[in-house]
N, C-alpha and C positions, 0 to 999 in steps of 0.2 A: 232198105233205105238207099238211096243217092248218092253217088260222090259227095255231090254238092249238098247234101244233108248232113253226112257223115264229117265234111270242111265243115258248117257253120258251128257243129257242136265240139269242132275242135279250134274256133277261132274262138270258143267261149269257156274253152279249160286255160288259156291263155292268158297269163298277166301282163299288163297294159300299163308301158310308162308313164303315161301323163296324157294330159287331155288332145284328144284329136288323133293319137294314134290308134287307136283302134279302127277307127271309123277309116283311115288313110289306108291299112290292113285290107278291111272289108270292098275299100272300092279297087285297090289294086290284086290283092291275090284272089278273089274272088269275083271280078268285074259284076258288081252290085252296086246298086245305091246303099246306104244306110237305110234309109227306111225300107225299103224290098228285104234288106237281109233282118231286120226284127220283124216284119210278119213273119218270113219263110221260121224264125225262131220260133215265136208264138205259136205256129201250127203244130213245130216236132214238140213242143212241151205236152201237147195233147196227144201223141203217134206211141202206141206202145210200141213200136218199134224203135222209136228214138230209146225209151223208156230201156231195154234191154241192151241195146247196144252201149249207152251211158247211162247208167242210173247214175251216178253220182252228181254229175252234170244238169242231169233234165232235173233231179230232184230238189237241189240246190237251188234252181231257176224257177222250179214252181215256189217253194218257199219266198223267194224273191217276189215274183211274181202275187203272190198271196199276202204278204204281207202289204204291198203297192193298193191292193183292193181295200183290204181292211182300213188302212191309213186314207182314206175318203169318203 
């Protein structure tokens, strides 16, 4: 994995005071758009490599993620 793989899964263990800071996070300590840094997300949720470096994190996020599909 990436630096910049190994940052996105740690700006998503990260609790978030209120709306817009996260996003403000993701364009300043990571110089990303918001939307660039949820694909780059969406792909390590599939990378077993993400998968072993965090399991708690990608696992969380796939449940997330799963439940988002289901609810459609």
């Amino acid at each position: 994995m990436s630096a910049r793989d190994e940052a996105v899964l740690a700006m998503e263990r990260r609790p978030w005071p209120g709306p817009g800071a996260k996003e403000r996070a993701i364009r300043e300590q990571l110089a990303l758009s918001p939307t660039r840094y949820y694909q780059l997300l969406s792909a390590l949720l599939d990378d077993p490599a993400a998968l072993a470096h965090d399991p708690v994190t990608v696992n969380r996020l796939r449940r997330v993620r799963q439940a988002h599909r289901d609810a459609r």
